[in-house]
MARDREN-475927 format. One record per atom (N, C-alpha, C): z, y, x; residue in one letter; residue number from 1; atom name. Coordinates in nm, 4 decimals. Atoms other than C-alpha are relative to their C-alpha. Layout:
N
<atom pz="Z" py="Y" px="X" resn="a" resi="NUM" name="CA"/>
...
//
This chain:
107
<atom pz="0.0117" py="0.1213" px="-0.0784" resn="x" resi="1" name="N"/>
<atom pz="-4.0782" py="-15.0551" px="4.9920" resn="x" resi="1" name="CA"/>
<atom pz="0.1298" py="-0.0306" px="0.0746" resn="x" resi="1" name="C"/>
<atom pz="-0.1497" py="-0.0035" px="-0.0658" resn="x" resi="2" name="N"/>
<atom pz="-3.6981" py="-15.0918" px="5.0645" resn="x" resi="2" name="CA"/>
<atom pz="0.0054" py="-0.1698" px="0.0431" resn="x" resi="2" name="C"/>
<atom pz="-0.0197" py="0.0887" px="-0.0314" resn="x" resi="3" name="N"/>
<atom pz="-3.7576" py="-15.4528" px="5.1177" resn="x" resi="3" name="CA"/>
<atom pz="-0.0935" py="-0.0244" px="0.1357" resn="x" resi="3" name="C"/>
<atom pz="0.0319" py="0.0083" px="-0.1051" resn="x" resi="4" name="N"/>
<atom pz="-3.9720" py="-15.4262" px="5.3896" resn="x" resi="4" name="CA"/>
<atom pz="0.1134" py="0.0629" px="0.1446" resn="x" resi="4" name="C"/>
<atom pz="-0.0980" py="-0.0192" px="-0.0971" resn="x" resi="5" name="N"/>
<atom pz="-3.6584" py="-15.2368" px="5.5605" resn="x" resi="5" name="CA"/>
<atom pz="0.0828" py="-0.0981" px="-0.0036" resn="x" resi="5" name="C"/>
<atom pz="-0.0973" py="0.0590" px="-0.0321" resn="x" resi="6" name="N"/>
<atom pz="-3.4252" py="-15.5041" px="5.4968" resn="x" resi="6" name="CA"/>
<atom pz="-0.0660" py="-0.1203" px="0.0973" resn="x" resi="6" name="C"/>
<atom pz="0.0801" py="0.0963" px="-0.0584" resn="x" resi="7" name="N"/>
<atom pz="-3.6894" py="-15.7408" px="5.6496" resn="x" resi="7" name="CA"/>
<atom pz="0.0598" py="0.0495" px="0.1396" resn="x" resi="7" name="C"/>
<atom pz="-0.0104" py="-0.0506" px="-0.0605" resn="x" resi="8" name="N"/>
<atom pz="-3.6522" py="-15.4989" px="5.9223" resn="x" resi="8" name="CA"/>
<atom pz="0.1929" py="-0.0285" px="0.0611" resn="x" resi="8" name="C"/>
<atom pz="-0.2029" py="0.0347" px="-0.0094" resn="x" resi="9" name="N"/>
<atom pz="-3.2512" py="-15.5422" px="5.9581" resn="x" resi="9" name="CA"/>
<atom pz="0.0142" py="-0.1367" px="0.0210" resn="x" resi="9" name="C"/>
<atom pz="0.0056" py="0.0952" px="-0.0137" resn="x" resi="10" name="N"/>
<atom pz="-3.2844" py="-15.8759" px="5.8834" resn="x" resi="10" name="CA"/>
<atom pz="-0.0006" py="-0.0675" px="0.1672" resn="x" resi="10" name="C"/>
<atom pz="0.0212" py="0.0405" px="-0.1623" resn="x" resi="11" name="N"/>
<atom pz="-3.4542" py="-15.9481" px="6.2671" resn="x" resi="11" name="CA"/>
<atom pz="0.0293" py="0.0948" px="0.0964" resn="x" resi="11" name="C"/>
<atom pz="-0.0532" py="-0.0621" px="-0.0905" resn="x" resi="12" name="N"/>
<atom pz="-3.2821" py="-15.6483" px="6.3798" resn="x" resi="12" name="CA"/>
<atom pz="0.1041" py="-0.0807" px="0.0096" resn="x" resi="12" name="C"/>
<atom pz="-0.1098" py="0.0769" px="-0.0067" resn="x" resi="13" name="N"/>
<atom pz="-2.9631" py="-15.8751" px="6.3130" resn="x" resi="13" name="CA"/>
<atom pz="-0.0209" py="-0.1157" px="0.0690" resn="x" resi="13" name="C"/>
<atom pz="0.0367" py="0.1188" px="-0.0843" resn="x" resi="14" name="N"/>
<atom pz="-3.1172" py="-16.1576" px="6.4925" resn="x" resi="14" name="CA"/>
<atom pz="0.0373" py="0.0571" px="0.1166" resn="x" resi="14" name="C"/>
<atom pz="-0.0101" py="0.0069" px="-0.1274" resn="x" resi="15" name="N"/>
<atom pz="-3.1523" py="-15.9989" px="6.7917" resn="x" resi="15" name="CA"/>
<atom pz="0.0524" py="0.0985" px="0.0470" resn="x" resi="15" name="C"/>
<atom pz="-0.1378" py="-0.0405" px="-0.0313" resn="x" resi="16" name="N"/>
<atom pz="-2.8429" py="-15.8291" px="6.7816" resn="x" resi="16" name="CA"/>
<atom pz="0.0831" py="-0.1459" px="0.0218" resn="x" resi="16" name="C"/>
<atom pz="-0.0804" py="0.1493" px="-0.0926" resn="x" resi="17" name="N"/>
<atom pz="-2.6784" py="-16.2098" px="6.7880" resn="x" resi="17" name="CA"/>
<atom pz="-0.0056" py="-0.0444" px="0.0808" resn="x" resi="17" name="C"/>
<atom pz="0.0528" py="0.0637" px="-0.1036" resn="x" resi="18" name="N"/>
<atom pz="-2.9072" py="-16.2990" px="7.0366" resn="x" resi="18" name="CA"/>
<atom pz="0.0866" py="0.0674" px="0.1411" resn="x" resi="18" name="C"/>
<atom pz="-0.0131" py="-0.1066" px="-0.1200" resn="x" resi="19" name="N"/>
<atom pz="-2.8022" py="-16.0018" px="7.2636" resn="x" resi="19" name="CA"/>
<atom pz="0.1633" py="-0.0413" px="0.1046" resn="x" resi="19" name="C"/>
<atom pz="-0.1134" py="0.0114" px="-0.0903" resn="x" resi="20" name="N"/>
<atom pz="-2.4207" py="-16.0989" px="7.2907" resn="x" resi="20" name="CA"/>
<atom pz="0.0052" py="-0.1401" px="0.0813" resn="x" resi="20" name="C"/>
<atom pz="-0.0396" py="0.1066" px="-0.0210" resn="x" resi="21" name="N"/>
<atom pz="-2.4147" py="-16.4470" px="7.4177" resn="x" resi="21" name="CA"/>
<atom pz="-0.0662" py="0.0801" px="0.1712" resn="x" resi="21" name="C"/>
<atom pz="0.0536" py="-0.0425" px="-0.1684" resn="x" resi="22" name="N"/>
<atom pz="-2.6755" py="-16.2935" px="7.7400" resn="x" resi="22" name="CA"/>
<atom pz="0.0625" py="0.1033" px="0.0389" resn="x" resi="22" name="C"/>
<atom pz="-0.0196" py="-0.0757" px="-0.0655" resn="x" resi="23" name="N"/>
<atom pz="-2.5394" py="-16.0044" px="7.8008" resn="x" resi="23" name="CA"/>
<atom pz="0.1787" py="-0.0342" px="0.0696" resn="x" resi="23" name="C"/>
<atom pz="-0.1949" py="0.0471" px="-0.0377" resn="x" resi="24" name="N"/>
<atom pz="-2.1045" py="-16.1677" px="7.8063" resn="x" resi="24" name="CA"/>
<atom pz="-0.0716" py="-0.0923" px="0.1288" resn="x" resi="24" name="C"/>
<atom pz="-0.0296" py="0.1228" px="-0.1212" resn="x" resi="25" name="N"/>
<atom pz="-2.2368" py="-16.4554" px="8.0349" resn="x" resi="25" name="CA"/>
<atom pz="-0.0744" py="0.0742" px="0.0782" resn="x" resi="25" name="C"/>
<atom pz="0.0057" py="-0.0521" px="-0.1240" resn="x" resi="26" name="N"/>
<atom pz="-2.3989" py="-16.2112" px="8.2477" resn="x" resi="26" name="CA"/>
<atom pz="0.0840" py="0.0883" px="0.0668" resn="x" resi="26" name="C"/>
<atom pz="-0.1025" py="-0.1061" px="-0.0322" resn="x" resi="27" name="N"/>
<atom pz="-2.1236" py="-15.9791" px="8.2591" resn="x" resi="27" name="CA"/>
<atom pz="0.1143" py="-0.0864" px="0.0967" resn="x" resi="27" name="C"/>
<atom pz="-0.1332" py="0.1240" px="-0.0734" resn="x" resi="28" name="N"/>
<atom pz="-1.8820" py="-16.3146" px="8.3368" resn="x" resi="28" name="CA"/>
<atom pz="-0.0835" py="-0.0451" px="0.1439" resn="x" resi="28" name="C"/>
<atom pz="0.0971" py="0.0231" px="-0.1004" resn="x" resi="29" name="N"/>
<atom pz="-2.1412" py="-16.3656" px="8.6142" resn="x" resi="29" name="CA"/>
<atom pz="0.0117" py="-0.1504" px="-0.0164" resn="x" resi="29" name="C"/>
<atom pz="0.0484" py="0.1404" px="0.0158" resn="x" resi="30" name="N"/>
<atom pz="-2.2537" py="-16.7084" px="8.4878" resn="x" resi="30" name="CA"/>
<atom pz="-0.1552" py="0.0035" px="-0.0430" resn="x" resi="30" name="C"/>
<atom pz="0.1244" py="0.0620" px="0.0347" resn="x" resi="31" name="N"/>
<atom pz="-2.5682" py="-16.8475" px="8.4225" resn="x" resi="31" name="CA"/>
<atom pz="-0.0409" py="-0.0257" px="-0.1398" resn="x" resi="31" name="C"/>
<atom pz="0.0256" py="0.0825" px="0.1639" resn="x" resi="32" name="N"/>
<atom pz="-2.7195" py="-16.9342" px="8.0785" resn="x" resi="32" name="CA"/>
<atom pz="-0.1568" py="-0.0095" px="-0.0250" resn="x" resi="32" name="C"/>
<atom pz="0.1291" py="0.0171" px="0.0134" resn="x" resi="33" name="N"/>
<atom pz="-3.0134" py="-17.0398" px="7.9466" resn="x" resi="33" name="CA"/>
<atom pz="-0.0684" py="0.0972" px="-0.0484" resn="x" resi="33" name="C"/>
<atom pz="0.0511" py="-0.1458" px="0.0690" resn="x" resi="34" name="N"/>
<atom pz="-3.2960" py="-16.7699" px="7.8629" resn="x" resi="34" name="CA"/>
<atom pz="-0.2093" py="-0.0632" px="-0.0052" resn="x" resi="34" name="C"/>
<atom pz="0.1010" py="0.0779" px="0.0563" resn="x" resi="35" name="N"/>
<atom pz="-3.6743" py="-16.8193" px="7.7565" resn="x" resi="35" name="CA"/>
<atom pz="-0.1080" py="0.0043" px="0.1820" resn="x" resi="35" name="C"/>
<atom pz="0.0994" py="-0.0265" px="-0.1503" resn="x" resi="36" name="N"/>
<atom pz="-3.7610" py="-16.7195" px="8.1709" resn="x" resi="36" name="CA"/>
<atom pz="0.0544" py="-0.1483" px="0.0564" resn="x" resi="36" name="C"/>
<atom pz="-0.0499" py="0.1230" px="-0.0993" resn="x" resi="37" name="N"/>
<atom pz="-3.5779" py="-17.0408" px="8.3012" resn="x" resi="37" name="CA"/>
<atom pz="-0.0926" py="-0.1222" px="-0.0429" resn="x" resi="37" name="C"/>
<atom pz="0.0862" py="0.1550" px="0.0227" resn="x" resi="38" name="N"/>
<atom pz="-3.7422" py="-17.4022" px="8.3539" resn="x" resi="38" name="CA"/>
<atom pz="0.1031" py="-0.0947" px="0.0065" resn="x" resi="38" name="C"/>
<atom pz="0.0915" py="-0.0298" px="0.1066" resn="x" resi="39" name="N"/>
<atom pz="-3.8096" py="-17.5595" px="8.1468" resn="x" resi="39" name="CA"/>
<atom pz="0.0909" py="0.1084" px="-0.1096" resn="x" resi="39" name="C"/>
<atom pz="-0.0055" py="-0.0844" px="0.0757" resn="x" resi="40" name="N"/>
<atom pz="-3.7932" py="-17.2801" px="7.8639" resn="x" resi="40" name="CA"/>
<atom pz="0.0970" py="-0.0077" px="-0.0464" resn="x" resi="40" name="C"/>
<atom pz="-0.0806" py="0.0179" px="0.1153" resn="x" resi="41" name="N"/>
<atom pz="-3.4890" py="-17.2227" px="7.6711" resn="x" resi="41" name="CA"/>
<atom pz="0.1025" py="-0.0946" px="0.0484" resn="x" resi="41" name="C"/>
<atom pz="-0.0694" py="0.0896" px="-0.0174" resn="x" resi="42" name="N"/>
<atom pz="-3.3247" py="-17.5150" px="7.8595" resn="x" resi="42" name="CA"/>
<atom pz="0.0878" py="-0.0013" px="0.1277" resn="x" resi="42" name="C"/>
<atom pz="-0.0298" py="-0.0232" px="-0.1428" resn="x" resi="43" name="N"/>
<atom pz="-3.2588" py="-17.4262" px="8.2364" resn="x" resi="43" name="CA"/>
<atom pz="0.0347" py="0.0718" px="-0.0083" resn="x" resi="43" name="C"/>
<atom pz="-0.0675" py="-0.1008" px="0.0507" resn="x" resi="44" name="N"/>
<atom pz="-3.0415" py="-17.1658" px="8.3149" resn="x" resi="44" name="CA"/>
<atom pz="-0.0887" py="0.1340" px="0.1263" resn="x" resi="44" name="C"/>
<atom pz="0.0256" py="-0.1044" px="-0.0177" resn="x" resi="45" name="N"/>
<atom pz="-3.1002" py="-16.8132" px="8.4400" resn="x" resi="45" name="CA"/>
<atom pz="0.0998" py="0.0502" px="0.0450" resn="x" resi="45" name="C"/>
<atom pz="-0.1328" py="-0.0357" px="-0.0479" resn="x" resi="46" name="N"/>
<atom pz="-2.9109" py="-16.6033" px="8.6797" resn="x" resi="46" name="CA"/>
<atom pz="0.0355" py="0.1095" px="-0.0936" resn="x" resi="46" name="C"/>
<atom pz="-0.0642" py="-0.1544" px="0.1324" resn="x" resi="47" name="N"/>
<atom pz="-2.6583" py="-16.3155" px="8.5223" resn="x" resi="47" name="CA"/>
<atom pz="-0.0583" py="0.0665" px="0.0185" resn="x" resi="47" name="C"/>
<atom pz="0.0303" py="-0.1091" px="0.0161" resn="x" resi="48" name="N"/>
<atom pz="-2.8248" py="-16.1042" px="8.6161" resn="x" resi="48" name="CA"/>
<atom pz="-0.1369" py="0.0287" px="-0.0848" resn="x" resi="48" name="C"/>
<atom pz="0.1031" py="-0.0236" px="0.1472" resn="x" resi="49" name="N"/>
<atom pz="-3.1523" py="-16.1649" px="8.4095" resn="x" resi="49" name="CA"/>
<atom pz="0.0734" py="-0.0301" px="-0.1147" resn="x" resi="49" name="C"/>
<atom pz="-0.1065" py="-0.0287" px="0.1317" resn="x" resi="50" name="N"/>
<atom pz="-2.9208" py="-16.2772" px="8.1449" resn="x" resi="50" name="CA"/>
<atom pz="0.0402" py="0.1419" px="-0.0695" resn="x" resi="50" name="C"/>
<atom pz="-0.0430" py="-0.1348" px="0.0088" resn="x" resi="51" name="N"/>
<atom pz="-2.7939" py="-15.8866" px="8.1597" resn="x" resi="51" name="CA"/>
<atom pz="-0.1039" py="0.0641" px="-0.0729" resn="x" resi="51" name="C"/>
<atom pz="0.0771" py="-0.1065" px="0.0343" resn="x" resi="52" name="N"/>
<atom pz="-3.0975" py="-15.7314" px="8.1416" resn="x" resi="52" name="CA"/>
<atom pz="-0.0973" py="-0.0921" px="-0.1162" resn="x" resi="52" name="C"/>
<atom pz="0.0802" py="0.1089" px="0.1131" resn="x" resi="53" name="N"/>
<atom pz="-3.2938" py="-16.0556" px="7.8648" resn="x" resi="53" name="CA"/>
<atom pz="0.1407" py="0.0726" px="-0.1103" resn="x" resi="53" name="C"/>
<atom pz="-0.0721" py="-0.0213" px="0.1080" resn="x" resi="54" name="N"/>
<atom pz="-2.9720" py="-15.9278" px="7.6655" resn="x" resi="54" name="CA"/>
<atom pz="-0.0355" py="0.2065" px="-0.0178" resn="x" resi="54" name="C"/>
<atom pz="0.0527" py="-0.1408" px="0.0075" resn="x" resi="55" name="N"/>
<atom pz="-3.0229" py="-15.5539" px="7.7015" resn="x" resi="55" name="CA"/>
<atom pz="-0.1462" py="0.0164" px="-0.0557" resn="x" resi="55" name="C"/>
<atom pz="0.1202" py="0.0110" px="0.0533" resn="x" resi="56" name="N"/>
<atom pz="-3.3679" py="-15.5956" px="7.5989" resn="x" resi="56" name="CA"/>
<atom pz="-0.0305" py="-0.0431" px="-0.1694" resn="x" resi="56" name="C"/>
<atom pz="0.0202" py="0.0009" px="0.1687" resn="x" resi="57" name="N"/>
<atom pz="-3.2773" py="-15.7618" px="7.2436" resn="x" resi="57" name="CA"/>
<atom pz="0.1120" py="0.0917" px="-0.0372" resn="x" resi="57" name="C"/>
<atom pz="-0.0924" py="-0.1106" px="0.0401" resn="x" resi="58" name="N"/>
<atom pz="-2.9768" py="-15.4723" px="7.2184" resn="x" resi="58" name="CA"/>
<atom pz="-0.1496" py="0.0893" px="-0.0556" resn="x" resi="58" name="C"/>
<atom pz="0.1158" py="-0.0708" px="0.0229" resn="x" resi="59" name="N"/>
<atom pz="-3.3252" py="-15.2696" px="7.2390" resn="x" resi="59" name="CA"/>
<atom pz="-0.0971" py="0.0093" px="-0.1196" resn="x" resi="59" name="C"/>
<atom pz="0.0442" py="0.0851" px="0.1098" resn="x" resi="60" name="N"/>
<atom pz="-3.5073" py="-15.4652" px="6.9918" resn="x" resi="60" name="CA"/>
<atom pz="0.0486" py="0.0466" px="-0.1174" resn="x" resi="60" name="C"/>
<atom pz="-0.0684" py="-0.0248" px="0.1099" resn="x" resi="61" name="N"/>
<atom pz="-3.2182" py="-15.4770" px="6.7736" resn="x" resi="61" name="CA"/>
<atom pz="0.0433" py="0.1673" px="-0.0732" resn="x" resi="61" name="C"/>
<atom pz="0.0061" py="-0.1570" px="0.0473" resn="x" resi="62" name="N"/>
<atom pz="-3.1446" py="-15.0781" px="6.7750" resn="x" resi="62" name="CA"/>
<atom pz="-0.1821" py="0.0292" px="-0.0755" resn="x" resi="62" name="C"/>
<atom pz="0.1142" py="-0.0848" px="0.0775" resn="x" resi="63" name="N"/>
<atom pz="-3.5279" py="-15.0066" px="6.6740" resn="x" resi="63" name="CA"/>
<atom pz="-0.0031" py="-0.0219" px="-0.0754" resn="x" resi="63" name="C"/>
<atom pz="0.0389" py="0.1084" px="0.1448" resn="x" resi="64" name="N"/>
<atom pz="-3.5230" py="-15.2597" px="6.4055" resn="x" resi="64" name="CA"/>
<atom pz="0.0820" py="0.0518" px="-0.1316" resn="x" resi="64" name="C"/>
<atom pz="-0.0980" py="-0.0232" px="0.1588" resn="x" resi="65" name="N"/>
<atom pz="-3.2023" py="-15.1408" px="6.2033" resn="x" resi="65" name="CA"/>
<atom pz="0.0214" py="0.1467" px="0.0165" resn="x" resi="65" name="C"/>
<atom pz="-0.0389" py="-0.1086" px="0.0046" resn="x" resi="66" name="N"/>
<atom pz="-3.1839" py="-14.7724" px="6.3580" resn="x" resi="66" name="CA"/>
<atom pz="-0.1255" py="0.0840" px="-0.0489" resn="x" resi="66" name="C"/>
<atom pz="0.0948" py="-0.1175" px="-0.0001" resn="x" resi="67" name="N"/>
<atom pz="-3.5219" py="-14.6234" px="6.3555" resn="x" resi="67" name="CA"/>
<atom pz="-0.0896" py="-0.0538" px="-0.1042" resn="x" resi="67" name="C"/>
<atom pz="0.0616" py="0.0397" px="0.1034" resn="x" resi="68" name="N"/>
<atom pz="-3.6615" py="-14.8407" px="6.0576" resn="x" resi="68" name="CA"/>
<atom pz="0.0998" py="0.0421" px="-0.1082" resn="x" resi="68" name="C"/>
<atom pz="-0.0818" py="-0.0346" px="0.1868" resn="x" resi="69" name="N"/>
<atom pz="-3.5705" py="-14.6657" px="5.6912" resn="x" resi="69" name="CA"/>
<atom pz="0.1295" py="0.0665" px="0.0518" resn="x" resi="69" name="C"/>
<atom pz="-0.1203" py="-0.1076" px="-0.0346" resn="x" resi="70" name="N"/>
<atom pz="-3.2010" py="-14.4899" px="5.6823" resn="x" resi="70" name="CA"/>
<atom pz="0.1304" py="-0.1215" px="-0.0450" resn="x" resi="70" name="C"/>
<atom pz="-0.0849" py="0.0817" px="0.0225" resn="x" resi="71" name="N"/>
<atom pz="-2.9622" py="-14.7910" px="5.7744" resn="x" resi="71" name="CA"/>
<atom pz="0.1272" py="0.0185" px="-0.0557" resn="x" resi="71" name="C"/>
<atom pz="-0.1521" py="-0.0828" px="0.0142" resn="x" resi="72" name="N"/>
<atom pz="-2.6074" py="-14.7351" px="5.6058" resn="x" resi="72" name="CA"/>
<atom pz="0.0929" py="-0.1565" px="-0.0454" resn="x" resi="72" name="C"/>
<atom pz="-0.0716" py="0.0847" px="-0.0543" resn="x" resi="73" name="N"/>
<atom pz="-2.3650" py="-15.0080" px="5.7079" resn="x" resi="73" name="CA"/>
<atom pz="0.1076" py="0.0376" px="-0.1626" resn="x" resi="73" name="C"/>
<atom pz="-0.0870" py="-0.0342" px="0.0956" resn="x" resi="74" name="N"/>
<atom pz="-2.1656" py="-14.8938" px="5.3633" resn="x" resi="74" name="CA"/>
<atom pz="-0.0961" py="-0.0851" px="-0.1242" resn="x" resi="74" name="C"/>
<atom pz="0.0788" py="0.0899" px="0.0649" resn="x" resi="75" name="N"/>
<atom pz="-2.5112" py="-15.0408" px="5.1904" resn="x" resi="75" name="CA"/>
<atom pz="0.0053" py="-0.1440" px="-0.0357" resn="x" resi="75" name="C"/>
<atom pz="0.0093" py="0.0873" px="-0.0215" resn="x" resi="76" name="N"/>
<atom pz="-2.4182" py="-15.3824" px="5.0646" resn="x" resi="76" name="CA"/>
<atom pz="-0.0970" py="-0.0699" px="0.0625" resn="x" resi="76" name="C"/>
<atom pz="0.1162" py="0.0868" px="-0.0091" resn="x" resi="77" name="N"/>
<atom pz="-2.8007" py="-15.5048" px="5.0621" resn="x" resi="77" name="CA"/>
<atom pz="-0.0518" py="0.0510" px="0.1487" resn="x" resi="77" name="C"/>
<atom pz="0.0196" py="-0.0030" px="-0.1457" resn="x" resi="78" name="N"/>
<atom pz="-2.8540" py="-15.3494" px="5.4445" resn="x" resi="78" name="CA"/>
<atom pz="0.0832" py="-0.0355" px="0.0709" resn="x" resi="78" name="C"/>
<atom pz="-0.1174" py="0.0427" px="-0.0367" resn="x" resi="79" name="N"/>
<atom pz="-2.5598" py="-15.4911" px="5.5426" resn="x" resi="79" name="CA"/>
<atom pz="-0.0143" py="-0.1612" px="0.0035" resn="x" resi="79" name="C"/>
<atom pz="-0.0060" py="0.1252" px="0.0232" resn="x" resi="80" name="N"/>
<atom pz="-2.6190" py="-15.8395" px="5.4371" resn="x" resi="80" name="CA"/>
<atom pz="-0.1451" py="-0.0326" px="0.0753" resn="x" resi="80" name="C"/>
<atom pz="0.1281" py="0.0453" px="-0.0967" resn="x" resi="81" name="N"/>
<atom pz="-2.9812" py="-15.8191" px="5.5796" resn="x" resi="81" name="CA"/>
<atom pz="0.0151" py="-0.0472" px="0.1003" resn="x" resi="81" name="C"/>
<atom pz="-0.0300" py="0.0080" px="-0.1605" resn="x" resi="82" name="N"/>
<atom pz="-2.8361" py="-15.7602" px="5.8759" resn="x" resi="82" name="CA"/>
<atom pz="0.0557" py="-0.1371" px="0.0337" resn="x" resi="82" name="C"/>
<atom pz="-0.0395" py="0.0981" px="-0.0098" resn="x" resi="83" name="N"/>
<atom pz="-2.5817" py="-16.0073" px="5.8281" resn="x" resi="83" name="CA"/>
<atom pz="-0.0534" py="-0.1548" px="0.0064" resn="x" resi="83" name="C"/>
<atom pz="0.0583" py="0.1320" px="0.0265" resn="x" resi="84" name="N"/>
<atom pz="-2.8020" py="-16.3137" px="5.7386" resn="x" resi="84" name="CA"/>
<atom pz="-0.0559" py="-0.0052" px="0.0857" resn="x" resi="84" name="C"/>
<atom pz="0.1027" py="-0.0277" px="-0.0888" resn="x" resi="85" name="N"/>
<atom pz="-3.0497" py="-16.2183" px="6.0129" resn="x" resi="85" name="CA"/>
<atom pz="0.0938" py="-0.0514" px="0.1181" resn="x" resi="85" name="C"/>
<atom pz="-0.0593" py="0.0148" px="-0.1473" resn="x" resi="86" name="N"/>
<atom pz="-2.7492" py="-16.2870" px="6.2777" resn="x" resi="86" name="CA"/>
<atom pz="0.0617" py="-0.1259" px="-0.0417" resn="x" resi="86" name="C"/>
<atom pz="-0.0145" py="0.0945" px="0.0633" resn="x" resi="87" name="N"/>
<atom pz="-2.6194" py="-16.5682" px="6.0557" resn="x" resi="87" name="CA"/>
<atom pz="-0.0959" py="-0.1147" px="0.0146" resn="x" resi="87" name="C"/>
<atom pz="0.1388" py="0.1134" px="0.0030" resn="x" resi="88" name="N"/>
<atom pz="-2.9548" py="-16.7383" px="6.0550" resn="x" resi="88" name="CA"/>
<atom pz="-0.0676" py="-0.0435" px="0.0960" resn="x" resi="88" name="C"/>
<atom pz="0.0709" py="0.0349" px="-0.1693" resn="x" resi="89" name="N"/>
<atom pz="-3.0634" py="-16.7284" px="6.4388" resn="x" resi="89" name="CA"/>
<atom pz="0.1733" py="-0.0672" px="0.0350" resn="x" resi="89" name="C"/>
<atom pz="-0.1044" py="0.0247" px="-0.1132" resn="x" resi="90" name="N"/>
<atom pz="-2.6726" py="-16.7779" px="6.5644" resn="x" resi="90" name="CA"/>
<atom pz="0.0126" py="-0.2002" px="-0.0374" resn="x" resi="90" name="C"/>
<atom pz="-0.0505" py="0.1527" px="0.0079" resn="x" resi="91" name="N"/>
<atom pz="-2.6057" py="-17.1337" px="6.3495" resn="x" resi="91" name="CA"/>
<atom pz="-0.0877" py="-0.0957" px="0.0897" resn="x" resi="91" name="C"/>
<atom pz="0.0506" py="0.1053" px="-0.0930" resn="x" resi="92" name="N"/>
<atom pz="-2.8901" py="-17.3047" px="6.4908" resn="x" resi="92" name="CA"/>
<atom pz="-0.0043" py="-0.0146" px="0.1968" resn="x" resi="92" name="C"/>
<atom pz="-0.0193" py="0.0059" px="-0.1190" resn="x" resi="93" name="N"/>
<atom pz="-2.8808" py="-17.1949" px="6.8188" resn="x" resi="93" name="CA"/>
<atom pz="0.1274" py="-0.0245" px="0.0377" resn="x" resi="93" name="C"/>
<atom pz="-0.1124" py="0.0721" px="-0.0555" resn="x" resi="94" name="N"/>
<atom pz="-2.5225" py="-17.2868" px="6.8564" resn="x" resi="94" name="CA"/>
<atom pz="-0.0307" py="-0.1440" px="-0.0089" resn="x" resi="94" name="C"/>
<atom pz="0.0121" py="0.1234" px="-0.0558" resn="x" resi="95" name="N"/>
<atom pz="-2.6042" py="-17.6226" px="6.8132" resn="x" resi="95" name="CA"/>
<atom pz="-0.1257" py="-0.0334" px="0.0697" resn="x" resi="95" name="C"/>
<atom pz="0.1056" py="0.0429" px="-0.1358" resn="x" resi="96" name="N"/>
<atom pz="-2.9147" py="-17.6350" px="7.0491" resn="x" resi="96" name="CA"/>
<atom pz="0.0718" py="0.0262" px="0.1031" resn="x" resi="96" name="C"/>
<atom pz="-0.0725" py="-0.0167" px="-0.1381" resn="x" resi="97" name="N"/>
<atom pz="-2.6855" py="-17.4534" px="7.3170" resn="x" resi="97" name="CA"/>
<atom pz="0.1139" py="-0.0744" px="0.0070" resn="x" resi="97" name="C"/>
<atom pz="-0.1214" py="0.0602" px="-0.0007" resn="x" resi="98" name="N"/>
<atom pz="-2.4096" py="-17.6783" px="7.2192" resn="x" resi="98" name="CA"/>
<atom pz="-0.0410" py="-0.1116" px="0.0999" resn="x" resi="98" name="C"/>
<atom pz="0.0107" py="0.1311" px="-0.1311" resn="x" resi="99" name="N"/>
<atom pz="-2.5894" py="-17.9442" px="7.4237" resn="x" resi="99" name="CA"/>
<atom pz="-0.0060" py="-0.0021" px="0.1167" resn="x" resi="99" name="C"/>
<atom pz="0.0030" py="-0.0458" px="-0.0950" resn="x" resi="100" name="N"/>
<atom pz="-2.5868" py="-17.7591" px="7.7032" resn="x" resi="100" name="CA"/>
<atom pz="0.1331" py="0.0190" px="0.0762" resn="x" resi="100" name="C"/>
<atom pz="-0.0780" py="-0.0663" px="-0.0567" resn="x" resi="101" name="N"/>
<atom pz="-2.2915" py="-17.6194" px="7.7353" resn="x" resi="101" name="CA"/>
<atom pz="0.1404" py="-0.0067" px="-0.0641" resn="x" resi="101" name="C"/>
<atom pz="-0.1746" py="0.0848" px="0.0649" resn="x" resi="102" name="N"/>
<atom pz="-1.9886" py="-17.8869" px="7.5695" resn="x" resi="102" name="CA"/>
<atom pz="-0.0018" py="0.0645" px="-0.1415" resn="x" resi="102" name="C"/>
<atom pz="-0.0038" py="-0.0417" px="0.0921" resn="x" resi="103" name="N"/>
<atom pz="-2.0630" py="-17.6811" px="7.2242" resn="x" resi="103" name="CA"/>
<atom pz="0.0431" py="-0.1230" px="-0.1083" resn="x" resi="103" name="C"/>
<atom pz="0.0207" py="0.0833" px="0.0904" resn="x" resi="104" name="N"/>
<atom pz="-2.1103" py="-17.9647" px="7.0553" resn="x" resi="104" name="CA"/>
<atom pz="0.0868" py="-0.1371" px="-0.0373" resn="x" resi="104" name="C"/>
<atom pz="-0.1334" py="0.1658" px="-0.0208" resn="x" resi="105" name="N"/>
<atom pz="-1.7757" py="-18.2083" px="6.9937" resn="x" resi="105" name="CA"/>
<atom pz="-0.0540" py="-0.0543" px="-0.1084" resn="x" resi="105" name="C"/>
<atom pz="0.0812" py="0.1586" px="0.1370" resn="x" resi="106" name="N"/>
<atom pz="-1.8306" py="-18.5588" px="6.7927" resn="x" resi="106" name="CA"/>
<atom pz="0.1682" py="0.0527" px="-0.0634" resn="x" resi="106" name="C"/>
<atom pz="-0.1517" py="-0.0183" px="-0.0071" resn="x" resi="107" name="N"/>
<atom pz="-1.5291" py="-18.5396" px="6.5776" resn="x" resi="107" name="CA"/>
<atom pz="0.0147" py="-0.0736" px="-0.1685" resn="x" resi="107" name="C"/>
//
C-alpha cells in the first residue's frame, strides 16, 4: 500500500508549506492571517499565535512524512508527493493572501 504513504507525504507537504509563512511572520513579530482570527482566514493574528498555529503544522507535517512508511528524500515518488502536496496548498493560497497583503500586482 505504498500509495497510501505518498498520500501521507502528500499532506505532510502541505502542512509543511503552511508552517513557514506562520512561523517567519511570527518570528518577524508581525501579524498574519490564521484560521483563529475574525473573520476566519481573513483577519490577522498576533505573532505570537502565528508561532505556535505554525509549530503545530511543523507537527502535523513531521508525523505525516516521518512516522508514516520509511520516507527517503533520495525516493523520486516520496519526494514528489511531498513536493506537489506543498505545490498544491502554497499556489492558491498565495493568491488568496495576495489580497491581503500587496501579493497580488495587476501587470
Amino acid at each position: 500500500m505504498a500509495w497510501l504513504q505518498d498520500v501521507s507525504y502528500f499532506f505532510g507537504g502541505a502542512f509543511l508549506a503552511n508552517a513557514v509563512p506562520h512561523v517567519v511572520s511570527g518570528l518577524m513579530g508581525r501579524a498574519f492571517q490564521t484560521p483563529f482570527a475574525h473573520p476566519p482566514g481573513e483577519g490577522l493574528s498576533s505573532s505570537s499565535l502565528n508561532v505556535i498555529w505554525g509549530f503545530i503544522n511543523l507537527v502535523a507535517a513531521y508525523l505525516l512524512i516521518l512516522r508514516v512508511g520509511n520516507f527517503d528524500l533520495r525516493s523520486a515518488e516520496s519526494a514528489i508527493a511531498l513536493g506537489l502536496g506543498a505545490l498544491l496548498l502554497s499556489l492558491p493560497l498565495s493568491k488568496r493572501f495576495g489580497r491581503f497583503n500587496g501579493g497580488n500586482l495587476q501587470g
